[in-house]
C-alpha positions in Angstrom: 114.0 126.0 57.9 117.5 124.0 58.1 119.3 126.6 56.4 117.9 129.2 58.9 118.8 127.0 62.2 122.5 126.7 60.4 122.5 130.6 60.4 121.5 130.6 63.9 123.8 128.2 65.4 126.6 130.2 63.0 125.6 133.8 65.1 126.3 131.6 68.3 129.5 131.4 69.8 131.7 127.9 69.2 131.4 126.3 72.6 127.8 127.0 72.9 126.8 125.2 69.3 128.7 122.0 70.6 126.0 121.5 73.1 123.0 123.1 71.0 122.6 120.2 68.2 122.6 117.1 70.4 120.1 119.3 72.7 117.9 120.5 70.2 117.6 116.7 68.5 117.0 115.5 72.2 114.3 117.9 72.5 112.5 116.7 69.1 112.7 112.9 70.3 111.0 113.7 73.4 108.4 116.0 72.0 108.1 112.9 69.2 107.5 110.1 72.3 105.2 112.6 73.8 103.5 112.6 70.2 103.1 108.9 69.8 102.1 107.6 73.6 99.2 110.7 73.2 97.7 109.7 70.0 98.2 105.9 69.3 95.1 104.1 70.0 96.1 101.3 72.9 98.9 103.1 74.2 99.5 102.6 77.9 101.7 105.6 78.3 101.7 108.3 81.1 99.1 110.0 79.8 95.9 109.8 81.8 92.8 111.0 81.1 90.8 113.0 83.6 87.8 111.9 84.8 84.8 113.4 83.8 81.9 115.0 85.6 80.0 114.0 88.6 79.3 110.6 89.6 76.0 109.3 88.6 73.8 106.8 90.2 73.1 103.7 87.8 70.6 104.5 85.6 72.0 108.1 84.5 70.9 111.0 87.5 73.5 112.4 89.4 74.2 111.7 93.0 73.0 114.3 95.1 70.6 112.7 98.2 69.5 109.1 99.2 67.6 107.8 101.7 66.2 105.0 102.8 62.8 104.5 104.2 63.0 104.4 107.7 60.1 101.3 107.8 62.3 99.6 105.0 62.7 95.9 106.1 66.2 96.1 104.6 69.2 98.2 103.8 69.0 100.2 100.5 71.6 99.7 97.5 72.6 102.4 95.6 74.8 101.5 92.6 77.0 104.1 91.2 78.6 104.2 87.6 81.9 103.6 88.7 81.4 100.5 90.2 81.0 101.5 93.7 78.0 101.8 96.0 76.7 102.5 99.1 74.2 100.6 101.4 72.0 102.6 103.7 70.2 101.0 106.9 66.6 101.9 106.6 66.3 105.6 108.4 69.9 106.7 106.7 70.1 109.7 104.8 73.7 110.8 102.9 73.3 114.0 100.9 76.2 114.7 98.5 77.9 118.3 99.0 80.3 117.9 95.7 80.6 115.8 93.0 83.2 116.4 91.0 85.2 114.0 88.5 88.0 113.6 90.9 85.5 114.4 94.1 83.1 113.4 96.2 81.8 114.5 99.4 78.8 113.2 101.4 77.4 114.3 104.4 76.0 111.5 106.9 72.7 111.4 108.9 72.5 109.7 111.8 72.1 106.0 111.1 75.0 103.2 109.2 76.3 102.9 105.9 78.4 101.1 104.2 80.2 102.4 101.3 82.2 100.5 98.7 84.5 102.6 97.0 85.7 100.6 93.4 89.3 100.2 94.0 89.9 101.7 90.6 87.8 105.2 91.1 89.3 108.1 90.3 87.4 110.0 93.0 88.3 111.0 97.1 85.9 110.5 98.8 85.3 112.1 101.8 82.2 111.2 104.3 80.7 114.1 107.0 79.5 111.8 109.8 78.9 114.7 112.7 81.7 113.9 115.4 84.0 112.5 112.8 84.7 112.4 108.6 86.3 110.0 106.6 88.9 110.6 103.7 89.2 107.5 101.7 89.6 106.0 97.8 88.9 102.4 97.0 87.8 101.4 100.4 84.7 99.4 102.2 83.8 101.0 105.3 80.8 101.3 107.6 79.9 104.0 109.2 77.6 104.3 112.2 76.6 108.0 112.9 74.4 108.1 116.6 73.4 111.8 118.2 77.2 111.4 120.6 79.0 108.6 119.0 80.3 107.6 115.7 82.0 104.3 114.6 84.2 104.1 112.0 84.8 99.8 110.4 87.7 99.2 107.8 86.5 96.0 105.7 89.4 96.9 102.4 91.6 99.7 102.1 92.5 102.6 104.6 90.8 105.5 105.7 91.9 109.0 107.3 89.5 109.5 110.3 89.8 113.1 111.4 87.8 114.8 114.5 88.5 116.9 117.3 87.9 113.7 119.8 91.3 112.1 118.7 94.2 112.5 120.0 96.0 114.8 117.2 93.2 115.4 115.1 93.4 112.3 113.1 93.5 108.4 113.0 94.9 106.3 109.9 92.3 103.0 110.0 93.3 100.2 108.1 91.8 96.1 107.3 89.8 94.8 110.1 90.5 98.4 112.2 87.8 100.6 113.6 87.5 103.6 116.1 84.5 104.6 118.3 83.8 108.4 119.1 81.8 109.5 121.9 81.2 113.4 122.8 79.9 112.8 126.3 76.9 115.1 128.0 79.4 116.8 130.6 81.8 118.0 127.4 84.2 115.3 128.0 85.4 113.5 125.5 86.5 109.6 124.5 87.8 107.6 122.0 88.1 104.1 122.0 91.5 102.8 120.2 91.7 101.7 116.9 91.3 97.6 117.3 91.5 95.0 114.4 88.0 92.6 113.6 
């Protein structure tokens, strides 16, 4: 194999070989690096693995719809593999439209939740709440969903609000931040500013 890369470089011209060897050895050191930080056990190189599948709820089934009773004398729990959860008030249903490994959509029913995203989840979440959603990762926010209003609580992280009711279509909440949406009777329409707790 040398003696046919000497042949080669030899068929190309002189001032393209000067550059050619100190490429081609750059070229096998990197594809080496590549090698090791893949395929040494412990390595914390750049290589990340993807998640996999759909989030499950503790104990093994997959997310796909929760409720709470609605004569539930407190809020349901719903622990999630990944270390997050969500917390329905009794009457609170969230239905999951995807679940993906990097994924997750929910749709809201009218009532409050509170979802607690692990900081270290490889998932988006988004969250359908009628008037409003929520796109967020490793956040704790409520969400109150009513048949004209929705209010949107930061506890941790950040959250891109998005509706038609705010002023250019979308509202970056952080910390102690929250927004109120109202889609009055007579088609007018209010929101109330984002305000820290």
């Amino acid at each position: 194999m040398a003696q046919e890369l000497d042949q080669d470089l030899d068929r190309l011209p002189k001032n393209r070989r000067q550059w050619m060897i100190p490429a081609l050895i750059g070229t096998a050191s990197l594809v080496a690096l590549v090698v090791i930080v893949a395929f040494v056990p412990g390595s914390t190189g750049s290589v990340v693995e993807a998640p996999q599948g759909p989030l499950l709820v503790e104990g093994g089934s997959e997310l796909a719809t929760v409720s709470a009773p609605a004569d539930a004398s407190e809020p349901l729990r719903v622990v999630l593999t990944d270390g997050s959860s969500i917390e329905l008030d009794p009457g609170t249903l969230v239905e999951a439209t995807a679940n993906t490994g990097d994924r997750l959509a929910l749709r809201m029913g009218p009532g409050r939740a509170i979802f607690d995203i692990a900081p270290d989840s490889p998932r988006t979440w988004s969250v359908y709440a009628g008037l409003a959603s929520c796109d967020v990762s490793g956040s704790r926010l409520a969400v109150e969903r009513g048949p004209s209003r929705v209010v949107v609580s930061m506890e941790r992280g950040s959250a891109q609000v998005v509706s038609s009711l705010i002023e250019g279509g979308e509202r970056r909440l952080g910390p102690g931040e929250s927004i109120t949406l109202e889609d009055h009777p007579d088609r007018s329409t209010s929101e109330t500013p984002a305000t820290g707790s």
